[in-house]
LUMLUM-474274 format. One record per atom (N, C-alpha, C): x, y, z. Coordinates in steps of 0.1 Angstrom, whole numbers, padded with zeros to 4 digits, always signed. Atoms other than C-alpha are relative to their C-alpha. Layout:
N
XYZ;...
end
This chain:
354
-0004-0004-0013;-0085+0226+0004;+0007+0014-0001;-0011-0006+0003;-0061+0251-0008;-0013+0019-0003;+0009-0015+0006;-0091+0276-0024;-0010-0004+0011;+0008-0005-0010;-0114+0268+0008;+0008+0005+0008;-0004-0002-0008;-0091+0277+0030;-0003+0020+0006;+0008-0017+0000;-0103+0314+0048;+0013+0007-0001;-0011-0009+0003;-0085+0344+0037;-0002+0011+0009;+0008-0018-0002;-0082+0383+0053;-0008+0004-0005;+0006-0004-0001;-0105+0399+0052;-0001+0015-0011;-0005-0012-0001;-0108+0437+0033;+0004+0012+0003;-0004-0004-0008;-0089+0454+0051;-0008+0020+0004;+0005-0009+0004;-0103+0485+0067;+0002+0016+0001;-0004-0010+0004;-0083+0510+0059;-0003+0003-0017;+0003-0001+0016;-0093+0505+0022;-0015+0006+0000;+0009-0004-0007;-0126+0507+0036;-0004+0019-0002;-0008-0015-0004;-0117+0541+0054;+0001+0011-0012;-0001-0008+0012;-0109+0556+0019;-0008+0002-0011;+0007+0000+0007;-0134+0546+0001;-0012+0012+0005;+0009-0008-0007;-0157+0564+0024;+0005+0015-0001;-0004-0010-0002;-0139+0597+0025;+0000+0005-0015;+0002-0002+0016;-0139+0596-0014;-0014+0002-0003;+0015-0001+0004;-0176+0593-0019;-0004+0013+0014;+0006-0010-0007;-0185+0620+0010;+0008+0012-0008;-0005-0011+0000;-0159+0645-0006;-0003+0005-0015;+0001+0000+0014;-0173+0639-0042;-0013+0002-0004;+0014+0003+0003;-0209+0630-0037;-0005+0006+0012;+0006-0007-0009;-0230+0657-0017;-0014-0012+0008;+0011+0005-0003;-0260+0632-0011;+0001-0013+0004;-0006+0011-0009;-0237+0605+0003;-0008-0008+0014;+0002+0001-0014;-0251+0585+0031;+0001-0016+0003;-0005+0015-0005;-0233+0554+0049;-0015-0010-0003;+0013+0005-0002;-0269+0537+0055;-0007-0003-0011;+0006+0006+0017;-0278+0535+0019;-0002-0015-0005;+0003+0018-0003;-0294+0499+0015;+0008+0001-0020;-0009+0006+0010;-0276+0502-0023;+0018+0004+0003;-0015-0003-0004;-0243+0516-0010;+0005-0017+0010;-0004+0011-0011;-0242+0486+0020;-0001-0011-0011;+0002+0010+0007;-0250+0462-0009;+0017-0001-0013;-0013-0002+0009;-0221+0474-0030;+0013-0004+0011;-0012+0008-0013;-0198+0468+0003;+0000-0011-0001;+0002+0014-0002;-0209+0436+0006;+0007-0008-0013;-0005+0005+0013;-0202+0426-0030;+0016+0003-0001;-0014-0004+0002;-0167+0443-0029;+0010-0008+0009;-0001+0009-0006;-0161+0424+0001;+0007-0016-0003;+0003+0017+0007;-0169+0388-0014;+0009-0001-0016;-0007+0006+0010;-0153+0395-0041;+0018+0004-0001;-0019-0005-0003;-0119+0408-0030;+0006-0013+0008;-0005+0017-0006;-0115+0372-0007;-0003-0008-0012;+0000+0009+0009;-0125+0355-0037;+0018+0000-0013;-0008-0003+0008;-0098+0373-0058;+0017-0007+0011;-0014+0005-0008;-0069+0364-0028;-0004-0014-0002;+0003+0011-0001;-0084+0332-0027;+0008-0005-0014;-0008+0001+0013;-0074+0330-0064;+0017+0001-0003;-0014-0002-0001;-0042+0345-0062;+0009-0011+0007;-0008+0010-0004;-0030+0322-0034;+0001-0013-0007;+0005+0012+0004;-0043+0294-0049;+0015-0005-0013;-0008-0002+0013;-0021+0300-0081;+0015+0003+0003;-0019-0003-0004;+0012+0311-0063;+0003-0013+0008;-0006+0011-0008;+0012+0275-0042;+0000-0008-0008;-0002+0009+0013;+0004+0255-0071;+0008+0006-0016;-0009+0000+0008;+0025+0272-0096;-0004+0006-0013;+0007-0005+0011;+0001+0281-0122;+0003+0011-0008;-0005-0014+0009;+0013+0305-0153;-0014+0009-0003;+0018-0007+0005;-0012+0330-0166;-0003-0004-0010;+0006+0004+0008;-0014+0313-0193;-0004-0013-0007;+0004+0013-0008;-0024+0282-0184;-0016+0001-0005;+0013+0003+0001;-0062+0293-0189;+0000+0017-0003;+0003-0012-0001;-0084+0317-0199;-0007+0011+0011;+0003-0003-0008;-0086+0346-0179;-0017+0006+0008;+0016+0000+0001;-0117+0352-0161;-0005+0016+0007;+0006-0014-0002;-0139+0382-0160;-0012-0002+0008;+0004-0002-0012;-0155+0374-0130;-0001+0014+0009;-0005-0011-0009;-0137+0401-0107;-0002+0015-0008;+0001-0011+0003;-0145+0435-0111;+0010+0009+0005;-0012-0010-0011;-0118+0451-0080;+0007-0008-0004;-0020+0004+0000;-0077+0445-0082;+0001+0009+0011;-0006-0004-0009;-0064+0446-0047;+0015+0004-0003;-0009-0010+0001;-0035+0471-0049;+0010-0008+0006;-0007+0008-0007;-0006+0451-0035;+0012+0012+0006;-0009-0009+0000;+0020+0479-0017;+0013-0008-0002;-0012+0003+0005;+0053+0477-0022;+0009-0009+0012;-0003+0007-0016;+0062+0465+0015;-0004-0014-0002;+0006+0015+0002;+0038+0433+0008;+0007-0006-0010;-0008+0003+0018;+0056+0429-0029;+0011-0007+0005;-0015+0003-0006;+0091+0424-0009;+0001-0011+0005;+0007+0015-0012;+0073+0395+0015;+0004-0009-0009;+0003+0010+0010;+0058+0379-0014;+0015-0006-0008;-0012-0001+0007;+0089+0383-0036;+0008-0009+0011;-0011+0004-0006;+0113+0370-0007;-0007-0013+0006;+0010+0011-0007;+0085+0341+0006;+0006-0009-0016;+0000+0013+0011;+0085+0326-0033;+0016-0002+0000;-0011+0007+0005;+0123+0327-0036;+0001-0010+0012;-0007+0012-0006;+0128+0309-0005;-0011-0013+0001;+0006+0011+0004;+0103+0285-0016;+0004-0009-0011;-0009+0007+0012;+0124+0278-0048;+0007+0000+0007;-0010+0006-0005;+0152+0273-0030;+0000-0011+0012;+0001+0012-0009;+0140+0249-0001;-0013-0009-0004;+0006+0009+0002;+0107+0233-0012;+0004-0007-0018;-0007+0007+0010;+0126+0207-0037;-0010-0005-0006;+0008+0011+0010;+0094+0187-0047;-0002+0014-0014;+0005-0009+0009;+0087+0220-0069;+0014-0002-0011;-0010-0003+0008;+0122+0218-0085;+0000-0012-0011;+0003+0008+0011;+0122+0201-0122;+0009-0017-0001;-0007+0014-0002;+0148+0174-0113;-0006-0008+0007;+0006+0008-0011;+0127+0162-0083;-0010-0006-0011;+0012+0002+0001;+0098+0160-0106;+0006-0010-0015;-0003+0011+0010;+0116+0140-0136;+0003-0009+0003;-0003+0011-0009;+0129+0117-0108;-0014-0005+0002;+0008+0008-0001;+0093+0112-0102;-0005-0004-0008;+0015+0007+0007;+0077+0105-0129;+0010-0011-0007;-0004+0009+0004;+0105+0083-0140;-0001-0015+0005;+0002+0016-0014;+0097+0059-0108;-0013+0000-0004;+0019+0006+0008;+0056+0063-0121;+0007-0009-0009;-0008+0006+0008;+0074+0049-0152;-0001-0014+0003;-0005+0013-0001;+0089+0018-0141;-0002-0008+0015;+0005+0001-0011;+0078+0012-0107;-0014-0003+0001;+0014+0002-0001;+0044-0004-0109;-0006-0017+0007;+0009+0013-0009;+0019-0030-0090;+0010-0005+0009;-0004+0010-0009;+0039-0056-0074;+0014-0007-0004;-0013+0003+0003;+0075-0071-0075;-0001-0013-0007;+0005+0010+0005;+0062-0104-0084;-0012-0004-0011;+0013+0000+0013;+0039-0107-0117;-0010-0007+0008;+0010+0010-0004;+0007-0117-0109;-0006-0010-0004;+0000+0013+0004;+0006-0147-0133;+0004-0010+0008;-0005+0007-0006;+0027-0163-0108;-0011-0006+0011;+0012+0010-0009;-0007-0170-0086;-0006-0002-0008;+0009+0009+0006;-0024-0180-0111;-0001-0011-0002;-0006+0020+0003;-0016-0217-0110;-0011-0007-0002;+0008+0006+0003;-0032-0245-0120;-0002-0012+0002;-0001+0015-0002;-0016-0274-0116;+0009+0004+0018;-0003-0006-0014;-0004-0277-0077;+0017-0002-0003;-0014-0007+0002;+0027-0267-0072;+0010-0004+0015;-0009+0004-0010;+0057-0281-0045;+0003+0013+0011;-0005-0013-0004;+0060-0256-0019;+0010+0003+0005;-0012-0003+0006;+0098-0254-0021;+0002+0010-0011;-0001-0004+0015;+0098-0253-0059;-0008+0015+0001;+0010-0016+0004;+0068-0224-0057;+0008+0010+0007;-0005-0010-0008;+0089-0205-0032;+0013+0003-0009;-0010-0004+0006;+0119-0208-0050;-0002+0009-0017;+0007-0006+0009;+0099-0200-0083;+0001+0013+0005;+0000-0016-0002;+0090-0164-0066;+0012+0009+0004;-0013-0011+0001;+0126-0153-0057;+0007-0001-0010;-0004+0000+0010;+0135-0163-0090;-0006+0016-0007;+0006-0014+0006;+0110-0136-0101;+0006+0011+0007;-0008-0009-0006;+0124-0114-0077;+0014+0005-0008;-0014-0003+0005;+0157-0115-0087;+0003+0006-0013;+0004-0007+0015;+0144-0107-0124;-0002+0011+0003;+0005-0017-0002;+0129-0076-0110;+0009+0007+0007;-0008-0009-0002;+0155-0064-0097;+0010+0001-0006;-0007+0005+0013;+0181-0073-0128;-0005+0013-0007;+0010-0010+0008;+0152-0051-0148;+0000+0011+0009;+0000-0013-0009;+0152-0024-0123;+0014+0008-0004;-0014-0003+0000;+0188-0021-0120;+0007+0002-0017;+0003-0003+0012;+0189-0023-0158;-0002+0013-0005;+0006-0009+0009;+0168+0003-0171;-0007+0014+0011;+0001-0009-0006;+0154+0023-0139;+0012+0008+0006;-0015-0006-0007;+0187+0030-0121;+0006+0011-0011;-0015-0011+0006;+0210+0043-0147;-0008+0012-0011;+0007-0013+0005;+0177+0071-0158;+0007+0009+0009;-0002-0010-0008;+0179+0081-0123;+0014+0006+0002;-0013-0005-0009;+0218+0081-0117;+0006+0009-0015;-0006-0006+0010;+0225+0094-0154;-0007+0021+0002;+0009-0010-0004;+0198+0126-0142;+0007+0012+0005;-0005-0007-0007;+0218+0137-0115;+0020-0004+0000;-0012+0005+0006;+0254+0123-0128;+0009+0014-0012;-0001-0011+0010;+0252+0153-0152;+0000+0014+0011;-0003-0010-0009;+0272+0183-0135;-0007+0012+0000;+0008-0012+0003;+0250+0211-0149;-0011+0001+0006;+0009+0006-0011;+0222+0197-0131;-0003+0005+0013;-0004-0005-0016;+0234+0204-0097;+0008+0013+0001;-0008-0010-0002;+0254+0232-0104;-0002+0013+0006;+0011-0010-0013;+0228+0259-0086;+0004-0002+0009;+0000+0005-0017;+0236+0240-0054;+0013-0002+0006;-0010+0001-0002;+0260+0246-0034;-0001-0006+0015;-0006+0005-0015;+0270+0232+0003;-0016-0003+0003;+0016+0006-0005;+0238+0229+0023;-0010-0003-0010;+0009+0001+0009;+0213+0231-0003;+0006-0010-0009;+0001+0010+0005;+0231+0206-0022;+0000-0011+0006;-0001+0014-0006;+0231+0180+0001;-0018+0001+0008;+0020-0003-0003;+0192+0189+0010;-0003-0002-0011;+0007+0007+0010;+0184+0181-0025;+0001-0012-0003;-0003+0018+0003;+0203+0148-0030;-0009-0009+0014;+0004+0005-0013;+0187+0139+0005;-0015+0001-0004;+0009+0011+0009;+0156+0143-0013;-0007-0010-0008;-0001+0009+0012;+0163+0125-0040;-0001-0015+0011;-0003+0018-0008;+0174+0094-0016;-0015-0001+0010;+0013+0004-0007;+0141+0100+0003;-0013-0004-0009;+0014+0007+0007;+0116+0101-0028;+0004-0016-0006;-0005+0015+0005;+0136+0067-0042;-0004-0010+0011;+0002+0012-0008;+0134+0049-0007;-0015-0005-0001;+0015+0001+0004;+0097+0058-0007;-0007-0008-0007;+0005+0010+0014;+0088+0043-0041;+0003-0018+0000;-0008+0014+0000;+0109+0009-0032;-0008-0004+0010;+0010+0012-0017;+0092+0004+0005;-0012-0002-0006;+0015+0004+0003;+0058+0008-0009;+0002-0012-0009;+0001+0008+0007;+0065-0011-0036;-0001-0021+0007;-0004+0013-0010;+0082-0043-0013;-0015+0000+0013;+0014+0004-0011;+0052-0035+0013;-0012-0007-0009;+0014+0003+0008;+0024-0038-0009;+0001-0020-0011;+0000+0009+0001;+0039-0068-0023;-0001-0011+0009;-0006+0008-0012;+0047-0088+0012;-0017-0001+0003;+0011+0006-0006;+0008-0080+0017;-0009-0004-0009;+0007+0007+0010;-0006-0092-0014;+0000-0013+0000;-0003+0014+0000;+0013-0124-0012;-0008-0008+0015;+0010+0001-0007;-0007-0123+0023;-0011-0005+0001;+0014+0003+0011;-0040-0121+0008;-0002-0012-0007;+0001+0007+0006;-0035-0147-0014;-0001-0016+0014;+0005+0012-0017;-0030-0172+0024;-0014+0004+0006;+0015-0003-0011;-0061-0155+0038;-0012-0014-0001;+0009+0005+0004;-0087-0181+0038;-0010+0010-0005;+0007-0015-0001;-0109-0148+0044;+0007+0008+0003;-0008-0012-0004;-0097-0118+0045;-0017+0016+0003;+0014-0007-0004;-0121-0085+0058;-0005+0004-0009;+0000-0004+0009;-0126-0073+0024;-0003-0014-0017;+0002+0011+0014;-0128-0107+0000;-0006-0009+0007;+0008+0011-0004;-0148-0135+0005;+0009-0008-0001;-0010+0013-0001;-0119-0159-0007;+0008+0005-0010;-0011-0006+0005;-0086-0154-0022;+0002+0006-0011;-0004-0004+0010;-0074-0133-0047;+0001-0010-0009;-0006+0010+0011;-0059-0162-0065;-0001-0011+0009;-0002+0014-0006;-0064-0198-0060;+0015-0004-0002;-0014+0004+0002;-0029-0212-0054;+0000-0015+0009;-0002+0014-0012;-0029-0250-0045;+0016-0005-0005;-0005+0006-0007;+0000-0262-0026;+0001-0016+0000;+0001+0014-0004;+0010-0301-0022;+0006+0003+0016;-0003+0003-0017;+0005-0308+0015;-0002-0016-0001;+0007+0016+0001;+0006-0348+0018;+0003-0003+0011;-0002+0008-0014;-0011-0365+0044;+0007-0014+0002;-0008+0009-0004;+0009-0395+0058;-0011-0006+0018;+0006+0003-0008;-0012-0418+0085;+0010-0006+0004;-0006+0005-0014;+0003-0429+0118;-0007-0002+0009;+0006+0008-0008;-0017-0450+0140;-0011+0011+0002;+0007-0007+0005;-0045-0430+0129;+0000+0015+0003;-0005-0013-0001;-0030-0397+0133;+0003+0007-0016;-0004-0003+0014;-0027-0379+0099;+0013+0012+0001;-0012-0007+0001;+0008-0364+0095;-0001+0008-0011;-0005-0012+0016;+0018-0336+0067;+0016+0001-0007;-0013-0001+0009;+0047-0336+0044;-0002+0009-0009;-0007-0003-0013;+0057-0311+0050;-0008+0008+0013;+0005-0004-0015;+0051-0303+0085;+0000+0014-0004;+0011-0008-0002;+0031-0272+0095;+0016+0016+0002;-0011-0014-0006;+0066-0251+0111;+0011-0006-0015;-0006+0001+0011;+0084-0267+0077;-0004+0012-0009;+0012-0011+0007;+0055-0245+0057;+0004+0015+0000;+0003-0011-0003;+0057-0216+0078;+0017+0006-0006;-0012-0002+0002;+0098-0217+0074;+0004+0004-0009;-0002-0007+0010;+0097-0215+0039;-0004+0016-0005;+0005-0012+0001;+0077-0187+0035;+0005+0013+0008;-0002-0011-0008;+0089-0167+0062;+0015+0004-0007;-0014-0002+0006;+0126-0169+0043;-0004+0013-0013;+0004-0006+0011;+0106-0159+0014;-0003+0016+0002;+0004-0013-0005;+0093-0126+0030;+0013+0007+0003;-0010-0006-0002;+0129-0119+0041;+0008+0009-0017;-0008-0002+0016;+0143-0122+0005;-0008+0011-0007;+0008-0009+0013;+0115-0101-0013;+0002+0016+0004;-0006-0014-0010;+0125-0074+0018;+0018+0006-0004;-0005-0002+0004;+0154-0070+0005;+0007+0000-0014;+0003-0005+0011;+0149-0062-0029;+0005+0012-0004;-0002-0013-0002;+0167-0033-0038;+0009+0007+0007;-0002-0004-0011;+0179-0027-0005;+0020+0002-0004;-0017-0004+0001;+0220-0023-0022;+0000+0010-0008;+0005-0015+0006;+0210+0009-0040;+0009+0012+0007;-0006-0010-0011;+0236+0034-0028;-0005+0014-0002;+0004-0013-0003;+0224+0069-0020;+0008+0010-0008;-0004-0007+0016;+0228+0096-0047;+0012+0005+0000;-0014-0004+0004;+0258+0113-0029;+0012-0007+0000;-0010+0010+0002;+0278+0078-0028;-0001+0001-0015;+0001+0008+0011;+0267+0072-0061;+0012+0016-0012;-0008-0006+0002;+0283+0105-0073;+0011+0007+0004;-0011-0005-0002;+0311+0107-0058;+0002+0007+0008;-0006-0014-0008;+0309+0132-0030;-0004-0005+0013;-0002+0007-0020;+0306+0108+0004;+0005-0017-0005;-0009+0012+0000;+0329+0076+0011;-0005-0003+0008;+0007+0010-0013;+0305+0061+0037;-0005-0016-0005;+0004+0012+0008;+0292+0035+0009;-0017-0003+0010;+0010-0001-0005;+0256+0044+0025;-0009-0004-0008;+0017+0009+0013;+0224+0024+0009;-0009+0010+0005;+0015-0011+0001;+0192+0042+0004;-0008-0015+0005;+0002+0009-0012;+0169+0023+0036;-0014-0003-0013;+0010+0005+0010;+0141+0008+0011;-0007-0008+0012;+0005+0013-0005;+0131-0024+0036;-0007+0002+0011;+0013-0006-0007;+0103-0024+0057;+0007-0004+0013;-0004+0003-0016;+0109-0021+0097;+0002-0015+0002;+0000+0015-0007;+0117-0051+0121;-0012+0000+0002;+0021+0005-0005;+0083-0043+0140;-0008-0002-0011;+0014+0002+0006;+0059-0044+0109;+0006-0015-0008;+0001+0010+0007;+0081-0073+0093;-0003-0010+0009;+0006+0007-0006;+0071-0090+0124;-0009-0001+0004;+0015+0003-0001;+0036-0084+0125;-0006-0008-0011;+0004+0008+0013;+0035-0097+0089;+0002-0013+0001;+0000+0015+0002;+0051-0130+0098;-0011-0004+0009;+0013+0008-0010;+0027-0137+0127;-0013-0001-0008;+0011+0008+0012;+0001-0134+0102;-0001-0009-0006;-0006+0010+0007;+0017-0151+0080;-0006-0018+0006;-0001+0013-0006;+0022-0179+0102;-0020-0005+0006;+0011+0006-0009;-0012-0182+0121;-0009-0001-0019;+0012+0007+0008;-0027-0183+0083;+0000-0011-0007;-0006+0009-0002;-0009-0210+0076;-0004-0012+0010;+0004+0008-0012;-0016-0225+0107;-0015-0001+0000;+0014+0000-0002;-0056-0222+0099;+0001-0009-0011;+0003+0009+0004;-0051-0245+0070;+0004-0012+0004;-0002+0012-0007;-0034-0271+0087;-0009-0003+0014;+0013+0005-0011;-0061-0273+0117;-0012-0003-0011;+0009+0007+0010;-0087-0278+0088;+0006-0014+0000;-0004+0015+0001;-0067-0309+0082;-0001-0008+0015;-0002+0008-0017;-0064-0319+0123;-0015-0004-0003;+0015+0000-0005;-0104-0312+0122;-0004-0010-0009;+0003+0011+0006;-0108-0335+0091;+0002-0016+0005;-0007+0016-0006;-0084-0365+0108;-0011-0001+0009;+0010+0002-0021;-0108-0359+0145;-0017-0006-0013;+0010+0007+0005;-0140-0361+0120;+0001-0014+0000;+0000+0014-0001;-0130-0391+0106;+0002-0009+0006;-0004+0009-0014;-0119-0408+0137;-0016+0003+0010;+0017+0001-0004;-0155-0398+0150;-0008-0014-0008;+0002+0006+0009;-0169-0415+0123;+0000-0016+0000;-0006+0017+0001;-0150-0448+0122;-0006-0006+0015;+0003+0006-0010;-0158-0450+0159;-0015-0004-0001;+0016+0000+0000;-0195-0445+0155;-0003-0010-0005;+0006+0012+0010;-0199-0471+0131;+0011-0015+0006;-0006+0012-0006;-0175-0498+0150;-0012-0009+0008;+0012+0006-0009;-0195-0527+0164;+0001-0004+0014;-0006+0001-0015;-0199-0530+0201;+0002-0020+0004;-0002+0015-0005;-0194-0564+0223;-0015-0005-0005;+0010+0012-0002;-0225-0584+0209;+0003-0013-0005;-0004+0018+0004;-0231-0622+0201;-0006+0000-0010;-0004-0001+0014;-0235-0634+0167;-0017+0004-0007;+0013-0002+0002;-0275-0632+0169;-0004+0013-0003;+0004-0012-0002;-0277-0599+0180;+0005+0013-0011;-0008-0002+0019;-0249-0591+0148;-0013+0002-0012;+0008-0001+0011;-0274-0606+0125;-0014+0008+0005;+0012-0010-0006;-0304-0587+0140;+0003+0016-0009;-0001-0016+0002;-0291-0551+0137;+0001-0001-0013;-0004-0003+0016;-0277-0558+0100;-0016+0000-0005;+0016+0000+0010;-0315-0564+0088;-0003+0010-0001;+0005-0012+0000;-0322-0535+0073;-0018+0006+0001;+0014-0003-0004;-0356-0538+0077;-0010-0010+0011;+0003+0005-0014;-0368-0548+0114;-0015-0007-0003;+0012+0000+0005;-0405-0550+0098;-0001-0017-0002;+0002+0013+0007;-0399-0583+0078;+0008-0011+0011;-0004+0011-0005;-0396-0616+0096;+0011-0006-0008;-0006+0008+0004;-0366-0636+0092;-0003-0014-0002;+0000+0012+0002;-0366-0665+0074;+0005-0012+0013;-0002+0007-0010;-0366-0698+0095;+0015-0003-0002;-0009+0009+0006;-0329-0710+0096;+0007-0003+0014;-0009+0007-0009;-0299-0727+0118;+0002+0011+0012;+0002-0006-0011;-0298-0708+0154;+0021+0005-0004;-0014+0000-0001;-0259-0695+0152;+0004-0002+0009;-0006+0004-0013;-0235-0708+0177;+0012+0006-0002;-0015-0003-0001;-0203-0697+0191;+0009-0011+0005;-0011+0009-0008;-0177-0723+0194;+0011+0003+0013;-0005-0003-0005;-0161-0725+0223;+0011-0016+0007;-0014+0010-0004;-0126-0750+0234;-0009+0000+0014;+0007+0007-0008;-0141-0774+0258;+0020+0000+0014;-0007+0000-0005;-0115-0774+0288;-0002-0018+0005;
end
């Protein structure tokens, strides 16, 4: 994007001089010359190609000796001394306010590549096998939690706060500019933590989907004990369906707050007394789009179970025998209507003589 992007043009005052040079040097000069207009054209194409290059290399950073150089270009646009001042005064104030360029931002990041990866929860933990109490499994996953953030706080934390903890570090930065860099230190850190907590909150999703748009059936099989309990042929669940949803929705709270006591870099050294946390946790509105998910997918395996109880109560009725007498009993049972019954005793119904 950066090298399609259209450049100026060459400008045509350059143009202009070029022309006044060849008429005052070359007697047999003539604009119209189908190899002169072909030489414009080329000088053209290749002077946007050469800015093209340039910019490309001053936004991304690139030294000259990074590669080798290329003998493509034949022109070097002249740069005056007026444009020089631009350029010159455009890059400093690009070092001084675009922070992602500055080397602390970028050791901050790659320390979170580092230790910041997939999901807060190992993915062993769906891989079950044997079914599992859904209490116990829920308590199981904030157990994991609480590990991952132990290990976080452990070994990620005290890279980042030892980074910028060190006075030499910051010592460039004074008043504005330094509270514009720590600000975005606490914005690339929140970043890293919400994705992380989102991307977990919708995995664990995924794994309830019966279907999801994208999978035919779950990431990971995870069987649950749901036990039916019959009541006058109603099939009950233990535990109930808003018991289910309850646990899990606790669970979503807790994994949302992961992290979420991380104080912000200028609490952490020392230069604001607000005791301010860096906001890691995903909104109210999206954590409440998640539970309604949540819940209604939840709520699709327990109507499987309603639909299985109604089958079977189909069923049982269908096959119930209606009001007949005892002849008409043994009639239907003969499984084959074809073969005469044997001759035998007529059946009677007793009935109390009044």
């Amino acid at each position: 994007m950066v090298y399609a992007a259209p450049v100026s043009p060459l400008p045509e005052k350059i143009l202009n001089r070029i022309v006044m040079h060849l008429r005052k040097n070359c007697k047999i000069f003539d604009e119209k010359d189908p190899l002169y207009l072909k030489e414009i054209g080329e000088l053209k194409l290749n002077y946007e190609e050469v800015m093209r290059e340039v910019r490309r290399e001053f936004i991304l950073g690139k030294k000259n000796g990074d590669q080798a150089p290329s003998l493509k270009f034949r022109f070097v646009y002249h740069v005056g001394r007026e444009q020089k001042k631009r350029i010159s005064s455009a890059r400093n104030f690009l070092a001084r306010n675009l922070h992602n360029l500055h080397p602390l931002i970028r050791e901050t990041n790659n320390i979170c590549l580092f230790h910041i990866k997939g999901i807060i929860i190992p993915y062993e933990t769906f891989r079950v096998s044997e079914p599992h109490a859904i209490k116990g499994y829920s308590d199981e996953i904030i157990a994991k939690c609480v590990a991952y953030e132990d290990e976080m706080m452990s070994f990620w934390w005290p890279e980042i706060s030892l980074l910028f903890a060190e006075k030499k570090n910051l010592a460039k930065f004074k008043g504005h500019q330094r509270l514009s860099i720590l600000n975005c230190v606490n914005t690339l850190l929140s970043i890293k933590i919400h994705n992380v907590i989102l991307e977990t909150l919708y995995f664990i999703l995924d794994v309830f989907k019966l279907k999801s748009d994208y999978l035919s059936t779950s990431p990971f099989f995870v069987r649950l004990k749901v036990c039916p309990t019959g009541s006058h042929a109603i099939i009950l669940c233990d535990p109930t369906m808003k018991d289910f949803q309850e646990v899990f929705l606790t669970l979503f709270d807790h994994i949302n707050q992961v992290l979420s006591k991380i104080p912000t870099m200028q609490c952490w050294i020392e230069e604001d007394d607000s005791e301010s946390k860096l906001k890691v946790s995903v909104t109210e509105y999206w954590m409440d789009q998640l539970k309604e998910e949540l819940k209604d997918c939840i709520k699709e395996y327990y109507e499987e179970i309603t639909e299985l109880c109604e089958t079977c109560i189909r069923i049982f009725n269908s096959a119930s025998p209606k009001a007949h007498d005892t002849e008409d009993r043994c009639r239907d049972s003969n499984p084959n209507p074809n073969i005469k019954e044997p001759a035998q005793t007529p059946c009677t119904v007793a009935s109390r003589k009044t």
